[in-house]
Every structure is written in C-alpha cells, then in structure tokens.
C-alpha positions as CSV (number, residue, x, y, z in Angstrom):
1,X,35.7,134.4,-108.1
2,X,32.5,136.3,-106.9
3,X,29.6,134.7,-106.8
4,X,30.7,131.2,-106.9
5,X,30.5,128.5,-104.3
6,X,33.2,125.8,-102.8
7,X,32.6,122.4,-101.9
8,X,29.9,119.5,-102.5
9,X,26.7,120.4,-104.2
10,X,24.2,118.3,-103.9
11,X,22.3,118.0,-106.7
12,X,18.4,119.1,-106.3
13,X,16.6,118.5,-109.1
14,X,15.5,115.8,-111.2
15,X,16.6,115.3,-114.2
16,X,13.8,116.0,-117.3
17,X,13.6,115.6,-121.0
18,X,13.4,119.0,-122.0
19,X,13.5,120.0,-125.7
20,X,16.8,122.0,-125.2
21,X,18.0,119.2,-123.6
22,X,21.9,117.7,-124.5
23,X,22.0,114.6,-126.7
24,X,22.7,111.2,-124.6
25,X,26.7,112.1,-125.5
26,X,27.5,108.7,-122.5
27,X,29.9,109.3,-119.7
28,X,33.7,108.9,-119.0
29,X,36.3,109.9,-120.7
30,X,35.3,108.0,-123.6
31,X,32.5,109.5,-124.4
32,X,31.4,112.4,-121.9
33,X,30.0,115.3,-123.4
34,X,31.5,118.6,-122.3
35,X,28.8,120.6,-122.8
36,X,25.1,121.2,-124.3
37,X,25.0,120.6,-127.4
38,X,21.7,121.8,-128.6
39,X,19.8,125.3,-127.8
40,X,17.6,125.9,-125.0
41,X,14.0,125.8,-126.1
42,X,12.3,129.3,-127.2
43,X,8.9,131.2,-128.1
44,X,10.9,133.5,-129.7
45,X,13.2,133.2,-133.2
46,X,16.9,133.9,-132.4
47,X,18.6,137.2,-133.9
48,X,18.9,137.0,-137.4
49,X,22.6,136.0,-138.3
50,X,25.4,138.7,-138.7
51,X,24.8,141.2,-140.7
52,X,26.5,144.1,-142.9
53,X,26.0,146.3,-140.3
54,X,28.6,145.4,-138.3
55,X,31.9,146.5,-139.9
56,X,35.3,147.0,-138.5
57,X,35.2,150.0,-136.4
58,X,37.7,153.2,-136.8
59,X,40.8,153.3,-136.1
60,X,40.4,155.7,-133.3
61,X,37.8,153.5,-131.6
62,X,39.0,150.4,-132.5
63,X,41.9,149.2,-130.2
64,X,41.6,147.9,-126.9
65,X,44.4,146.4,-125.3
66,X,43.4,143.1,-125.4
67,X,42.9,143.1,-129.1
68,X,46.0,142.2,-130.6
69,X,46.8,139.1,-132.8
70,X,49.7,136.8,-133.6
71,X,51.2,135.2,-136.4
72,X,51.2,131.7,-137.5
73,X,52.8,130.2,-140.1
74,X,51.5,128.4,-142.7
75,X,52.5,125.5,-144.8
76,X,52.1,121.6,-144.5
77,X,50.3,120.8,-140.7
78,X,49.0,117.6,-139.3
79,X,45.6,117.7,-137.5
80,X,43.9,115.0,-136.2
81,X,45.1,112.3,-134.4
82,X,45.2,108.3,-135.5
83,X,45.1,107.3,-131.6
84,X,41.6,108.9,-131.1
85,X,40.3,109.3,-127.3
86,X,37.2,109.5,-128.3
87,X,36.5,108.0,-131.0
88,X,32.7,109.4,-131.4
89,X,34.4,113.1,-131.7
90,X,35.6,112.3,-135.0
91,X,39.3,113.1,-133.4
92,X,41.4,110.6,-136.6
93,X,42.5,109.6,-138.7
94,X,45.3,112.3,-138.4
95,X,45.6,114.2,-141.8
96,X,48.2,116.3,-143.3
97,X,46.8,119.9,-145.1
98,X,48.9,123.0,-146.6
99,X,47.6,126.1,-144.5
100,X,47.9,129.7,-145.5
101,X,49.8,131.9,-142.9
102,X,46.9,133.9,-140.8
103,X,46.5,135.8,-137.4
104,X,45.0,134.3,-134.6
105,X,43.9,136.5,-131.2
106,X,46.7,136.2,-128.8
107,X,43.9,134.7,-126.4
108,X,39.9,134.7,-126.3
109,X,37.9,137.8,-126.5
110,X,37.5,139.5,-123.1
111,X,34.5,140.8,-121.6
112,X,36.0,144.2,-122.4
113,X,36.6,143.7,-125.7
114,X,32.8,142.3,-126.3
115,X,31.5,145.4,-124.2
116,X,33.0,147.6,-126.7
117,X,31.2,145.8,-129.6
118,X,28.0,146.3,-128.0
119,X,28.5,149.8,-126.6
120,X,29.0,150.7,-130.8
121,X,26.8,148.4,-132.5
122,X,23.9,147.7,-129.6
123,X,24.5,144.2,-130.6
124,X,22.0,141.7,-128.6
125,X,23.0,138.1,-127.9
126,X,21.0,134.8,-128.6
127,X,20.9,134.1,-124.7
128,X,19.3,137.5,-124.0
129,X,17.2,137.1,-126.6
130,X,16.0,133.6,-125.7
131,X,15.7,134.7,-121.9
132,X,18.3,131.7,-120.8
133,X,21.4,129.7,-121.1
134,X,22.9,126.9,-119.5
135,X,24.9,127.2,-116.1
136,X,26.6,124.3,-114.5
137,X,24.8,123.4,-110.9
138,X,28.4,123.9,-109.1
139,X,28.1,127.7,-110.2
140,X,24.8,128.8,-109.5
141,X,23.8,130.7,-106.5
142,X,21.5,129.0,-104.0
143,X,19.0,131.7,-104.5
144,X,18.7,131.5,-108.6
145,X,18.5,127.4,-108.4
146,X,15.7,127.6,-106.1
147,X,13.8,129.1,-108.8
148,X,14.7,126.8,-111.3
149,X,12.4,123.4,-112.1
150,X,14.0,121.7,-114.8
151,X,17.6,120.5,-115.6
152,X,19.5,118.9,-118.9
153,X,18.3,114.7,-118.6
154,X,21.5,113.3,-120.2
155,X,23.4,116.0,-117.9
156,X,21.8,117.1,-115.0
157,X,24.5,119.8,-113.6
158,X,23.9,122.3,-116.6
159,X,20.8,124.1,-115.4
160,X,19.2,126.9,-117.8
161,X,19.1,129.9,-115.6
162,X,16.7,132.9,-116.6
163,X,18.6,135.8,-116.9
164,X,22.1,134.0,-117.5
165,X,24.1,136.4,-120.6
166,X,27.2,137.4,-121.3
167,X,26.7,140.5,-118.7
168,X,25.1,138.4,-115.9
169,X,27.5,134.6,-116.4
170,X,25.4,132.8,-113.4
171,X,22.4,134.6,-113.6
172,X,21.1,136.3,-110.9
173,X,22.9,139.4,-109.1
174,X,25.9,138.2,-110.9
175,X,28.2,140.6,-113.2
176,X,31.6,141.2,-114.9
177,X,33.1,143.8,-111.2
178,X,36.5,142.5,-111.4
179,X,36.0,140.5,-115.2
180,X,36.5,142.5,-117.5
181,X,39.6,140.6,-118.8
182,X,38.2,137.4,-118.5
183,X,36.7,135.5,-121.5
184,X,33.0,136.4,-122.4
185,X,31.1,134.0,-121.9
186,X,27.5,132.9,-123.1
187,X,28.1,133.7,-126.4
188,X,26.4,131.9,-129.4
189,X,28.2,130.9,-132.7
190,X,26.4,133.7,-134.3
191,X,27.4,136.2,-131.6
192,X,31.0,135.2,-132.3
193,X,30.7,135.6,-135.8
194,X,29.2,139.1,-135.6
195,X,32.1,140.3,-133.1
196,X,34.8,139.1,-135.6
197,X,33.0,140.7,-138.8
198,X,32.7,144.2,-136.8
199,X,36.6,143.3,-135.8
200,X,38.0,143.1,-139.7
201,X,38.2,139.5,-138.4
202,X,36.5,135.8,-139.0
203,X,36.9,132.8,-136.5
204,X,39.3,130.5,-137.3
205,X,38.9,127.3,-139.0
206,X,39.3,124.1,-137.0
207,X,42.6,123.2,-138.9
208,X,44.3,126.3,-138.2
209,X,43.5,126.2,-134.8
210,X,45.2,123.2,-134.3
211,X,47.9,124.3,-135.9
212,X,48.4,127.1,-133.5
213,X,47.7,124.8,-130.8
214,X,50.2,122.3,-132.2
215,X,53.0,125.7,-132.8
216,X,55.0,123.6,-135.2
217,X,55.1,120.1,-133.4
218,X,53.1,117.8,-135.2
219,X,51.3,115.0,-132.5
220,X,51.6,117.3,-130.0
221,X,49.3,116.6,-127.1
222,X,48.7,120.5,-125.6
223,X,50.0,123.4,-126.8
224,X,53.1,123.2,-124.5
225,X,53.9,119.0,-125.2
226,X,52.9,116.1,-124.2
227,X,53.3,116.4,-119.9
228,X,50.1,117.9,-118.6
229,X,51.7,119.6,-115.5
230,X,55.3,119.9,-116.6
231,X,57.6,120.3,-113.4
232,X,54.3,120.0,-111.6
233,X,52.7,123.5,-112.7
234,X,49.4,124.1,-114.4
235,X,49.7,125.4,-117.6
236,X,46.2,125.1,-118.2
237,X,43.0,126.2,-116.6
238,X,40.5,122.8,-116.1
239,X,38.5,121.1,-113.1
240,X,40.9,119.5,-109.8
241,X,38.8,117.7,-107.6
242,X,35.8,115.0,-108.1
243,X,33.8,116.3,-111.4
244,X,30.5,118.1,-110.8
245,X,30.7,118.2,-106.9
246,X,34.1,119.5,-105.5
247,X,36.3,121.9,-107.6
248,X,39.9,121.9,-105.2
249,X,40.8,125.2,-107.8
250,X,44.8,123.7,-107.6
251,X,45.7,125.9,-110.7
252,X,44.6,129.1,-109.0
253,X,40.8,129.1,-110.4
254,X,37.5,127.8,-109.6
255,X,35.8,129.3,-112.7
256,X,37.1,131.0,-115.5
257,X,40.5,132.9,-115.3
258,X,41.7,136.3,-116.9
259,X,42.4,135.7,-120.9
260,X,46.3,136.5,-120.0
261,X,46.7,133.7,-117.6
262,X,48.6,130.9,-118.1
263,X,52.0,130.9,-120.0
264,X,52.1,131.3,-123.6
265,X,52.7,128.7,-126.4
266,X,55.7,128.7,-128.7
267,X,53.9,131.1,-130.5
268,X,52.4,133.6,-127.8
269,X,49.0,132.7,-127.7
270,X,47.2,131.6,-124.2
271,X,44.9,129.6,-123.1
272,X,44.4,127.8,-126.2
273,X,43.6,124.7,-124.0
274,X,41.1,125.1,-120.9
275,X,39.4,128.6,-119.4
276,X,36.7,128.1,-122.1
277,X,35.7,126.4,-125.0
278,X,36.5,128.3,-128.2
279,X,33.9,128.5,-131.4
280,X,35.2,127.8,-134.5
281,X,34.0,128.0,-138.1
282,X,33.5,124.6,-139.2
283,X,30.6,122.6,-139.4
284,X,30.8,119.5,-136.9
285,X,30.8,116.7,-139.6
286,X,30.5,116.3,-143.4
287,X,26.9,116.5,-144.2
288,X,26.2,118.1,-140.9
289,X,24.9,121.9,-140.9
290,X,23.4,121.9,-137.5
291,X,26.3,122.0,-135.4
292,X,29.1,124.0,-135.5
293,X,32.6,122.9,-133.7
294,X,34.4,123.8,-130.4
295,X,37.6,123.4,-129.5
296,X,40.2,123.5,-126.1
297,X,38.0,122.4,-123.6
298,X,37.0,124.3,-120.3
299,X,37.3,125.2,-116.9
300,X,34.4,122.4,-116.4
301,X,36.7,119.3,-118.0
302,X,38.3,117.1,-116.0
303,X,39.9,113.4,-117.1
304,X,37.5,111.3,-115.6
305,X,34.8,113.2,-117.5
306,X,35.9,115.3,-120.6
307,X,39.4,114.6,-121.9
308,X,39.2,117.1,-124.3
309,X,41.8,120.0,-123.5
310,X,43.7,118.2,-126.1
311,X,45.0,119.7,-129.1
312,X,43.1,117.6,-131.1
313,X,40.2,117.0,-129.0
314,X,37.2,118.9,-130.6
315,X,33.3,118.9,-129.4
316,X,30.4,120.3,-131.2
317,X,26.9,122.7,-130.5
318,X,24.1,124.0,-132.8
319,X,25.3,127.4,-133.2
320,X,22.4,129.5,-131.2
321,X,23.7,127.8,-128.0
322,X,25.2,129.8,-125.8
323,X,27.0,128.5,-122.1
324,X,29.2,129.5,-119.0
325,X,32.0,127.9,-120.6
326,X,31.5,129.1,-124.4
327,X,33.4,131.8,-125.6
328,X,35.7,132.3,-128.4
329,X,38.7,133.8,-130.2
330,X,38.9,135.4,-133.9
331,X,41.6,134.9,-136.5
332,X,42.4,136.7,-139.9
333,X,44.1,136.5,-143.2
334,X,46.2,139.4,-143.1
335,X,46.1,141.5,-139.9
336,X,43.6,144.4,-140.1
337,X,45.3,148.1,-141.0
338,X,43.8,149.3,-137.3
339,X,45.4,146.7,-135.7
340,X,48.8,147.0,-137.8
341,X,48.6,150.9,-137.2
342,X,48.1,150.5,-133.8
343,X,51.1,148.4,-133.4
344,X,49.1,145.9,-131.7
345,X,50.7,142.5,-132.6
C-alpha cells in the first residue's frame, strides 16, 4: 500500500486531553475501543446534514460498476448475542425480530463510487470541512507526524492529521493512485447518509446488517461460521502482528484492501467483517442521540485489542466523526429502477 510504513513505530508524542479526544473506552479485548468515538474539535460548524439536493442521479450517469446490490431475505432473524464479549458494547441479550426483505451493497462504497458523488453534487465532507481527522500513528508518514503536537489521551496511536479526507487517507502527499476500488474512507455519518440519499438508497439498520452478516445461520460468529481462518485462510481483512506497533500483513494487507477482496458470504456480499468499519443508521443506545453505530470492525482490530469483527460485535461514534478506518455501505427497500435497469444485482 503506498505511503504506508512496516515495522515498529515508536510512539512520539505524549498523550493530551484534547476536546476531540476518545472516551476512556479501557483496553483488551474486553473493553478496547476500536476507534474515536467523538469528533475532532472545530472553529467551524460541520455541513449541515443531507439535504434534498442530493437525489438519485440518472440512469445514464448513475451506474458504476461497483454499485450493485444483493438481496436478503427477510423474515424472523436473531441479532445479538447472550454470550456478550464485551459486555459494555451492549452486544446481548440476543433477540429475535421479523425483518422485511431489502438490498444491501454487495461490499462498501469505493473511492470510485464516492468520487462520482462529488464530481455531480460538489458534495464536501465533515473532515474537509473541519481541516482534520484521525489517522492511526502506524499509518502516518514521518514527515506529516512531525508536524503534529497532540494525540487522542485514552488512545494515543490515532493522531488528527491536518489535511487527512477521503481524497488524501494519511494526510500529507497521500491519495487514492491505485485506490480507487478500495473503501472510502474518512467519511462522517452524515457523509454516508448523503451518498445513499443521492444513490436511491439509505444505510442499513443495525438489525439487518446482522442479518446479512449472519446469511441465515442464527449465532453465527462471522459471516462465513464460527472458525476464524477456516483451512488456515483469511477470510477477513484485520491486524497480524503485535497491535499498534508491528502489522506482519499475513492476509495480504497492511491497510485497507480493495472492496472485492475476500470471499463472499452465503449471500455474496464481502467484507462485511474487517477492511473498515461500516456506519449504520441506528442510534448507539436507547435514549442516546449523540452517537450513531458501527459495525464489522477494521483493518486496525486485532484480538488482543478489539474483538469486534464479529457479527454481533458493534461500536459506536458521534456522527460528524470521520477516520482511516470509517467507511460504509448502503442498503434499500426495493432495489432502485437504475440499478434494476442496469442489470446491476
């Protein structure tokens, strides 16, 4: 992967308490937080939220080939889990719902896909708007952390890099040469939402991504079963090696990997666990509207430290954050007419 580094970092900085600082989520698998879960600190208000203006494109414009979407059936699912590894997650008890049928993305949106929305709309993300986002240490060029003088207390790899966005992912002289069918990254819940709406789509509901995580086998650990590397291969994209210092890259990537890698689940769609976290519609909690939830895990979790590329594993941001491992996927009721004309299932 361009840009990125191999082998021990050592970490530079000391540790403040910023404002845009993550909550003290502990350590271990227990309780490690995956991720910032609050926004970066700004002079500036964030974008208003999605508007009307974006709409679902035409036809003729609208298909790219990484937009296509697959079925999932509906009817009664389990989601949750009564043996909860981590407990403060809110993972149990494990409930059983009735679920419409719906579309879900075949895998997260690429960086061509987003591109498109931006060349049509001029759509501007939170973390361009704010000026930052967060970038774990391991990731960041030598150069661009020299610069920086603060880092996240309770988690002192995620650094907020000036100039990190969707088009720059480690700040810097970073891009997307040789990205353009990975997962966009740096994304804010509100950035996700307004690609969907301009897609004829939504983002999915926790519930039915589990389902589609689960394809059909209720308890299911990942979306293939319950082995993690099943005949000894990675099915998954997450950390190898000693979490934040030395990434050994064993399933073939050090960062994120294209959205088509990794075999598919029962029911076609990839990377539903790993590569990056995924936004979701639901709030975090009942009574909580100042988080939204994440699921799948990352590139960035590893046992030791975030045991949540689970099915039922979930984690949580306010929804103007925006990271290196954020992204997301969008879902629908029925499958938009472009999509259906286009053939694209």
């Amino acid at each position: 992967m361009a840009g990125l580094r191999v082998g021990v970092v050592v970490l530079l900085l000391s540790p403040l308490s910023l404002p845009s600082s993550c909550p003290a989520e502990g350590q271990g698998k227990e309780g490690g937080g995956c991720g910032c879960a609050t926004s970066r600190d700004a002079s500036s208000p964030p974008p208003e939220p999605p508007a009307g203006k974006y709409q679902a494109p035409p036809a003729a414009a609208a298909f790219a080939r990484t937009h296509g979407m697959l079925a999932v059936p509906g009817g009664r699912v389990t989601v949750g889990t009564d043996s909860p590894f981590i407990p403060a997650d809110l993972e149990g008890p494990a409930r059983t719902l009735t679920l419409d049928p719906f579309f879900l993305d075949e895998h997260e949106v690429s960086n061509n896909e987003f591109g498109l929305f931006v060349e049509q709309t001029e759509y501007v993300t939170e973390a361009e708007t704010f000026g930052n986002s967060f970038v774990a240490e391991y990731y960041v060029a030598e150069e661009v952390r020299a610069g920086i003088e603060e880092a996240v207390a309770a988690a002192p790899w995620w650094l907020p890099v000036a100039g990190a966005s969707w088009r720059r992912p480690e700040g810097g002289t970073s891009g997307l040469a040789g990205r353009g069918e990975h997962p966009v990254v740096h994304v804010s819940w509100h950035d996700a939402a307004a690609y969907c709406v301009w897609a004829g789509k939504r983002l999915p509901r926790e519930a039915e991504w589990e389902a589609a995580c689960r394809a059909g086998k209720a308890g299911r650990l990942y979306s293939w079963g319950n082995l993690w590397t099943p005949g000894g291969a990675h099915r998954a994209n997450t950390w190898q090696g000693e979490f934040p210092a030395t990434n050994t890259a064993e399933d073939g990537w050090e960062g994120a990997a294209p959205v088509t890698a990794f075999p598919a689940t029962a029911l076609g769609h990839r990377n539903l666990l790993g590569n990056v976290w995924e936004w979701v519609d639901d709030w975090w909690a009942e009574g909580n509207t100042a988080e939204r939830t994440k699921k799948g895990g990352s590139f960035m979790c590893h046992k030791s430290y975030c045991y949540r590329y689970r099915c039922a594993a979930r984690s949580q941001n306010t929804p103007d954050s925006s990271a290196h491992n954020l992204g997301f996927r969008c879902a629908a009721d029925t499958l938009p007419q472009y999509l259906a004309d286009s053939g694209a299932l």
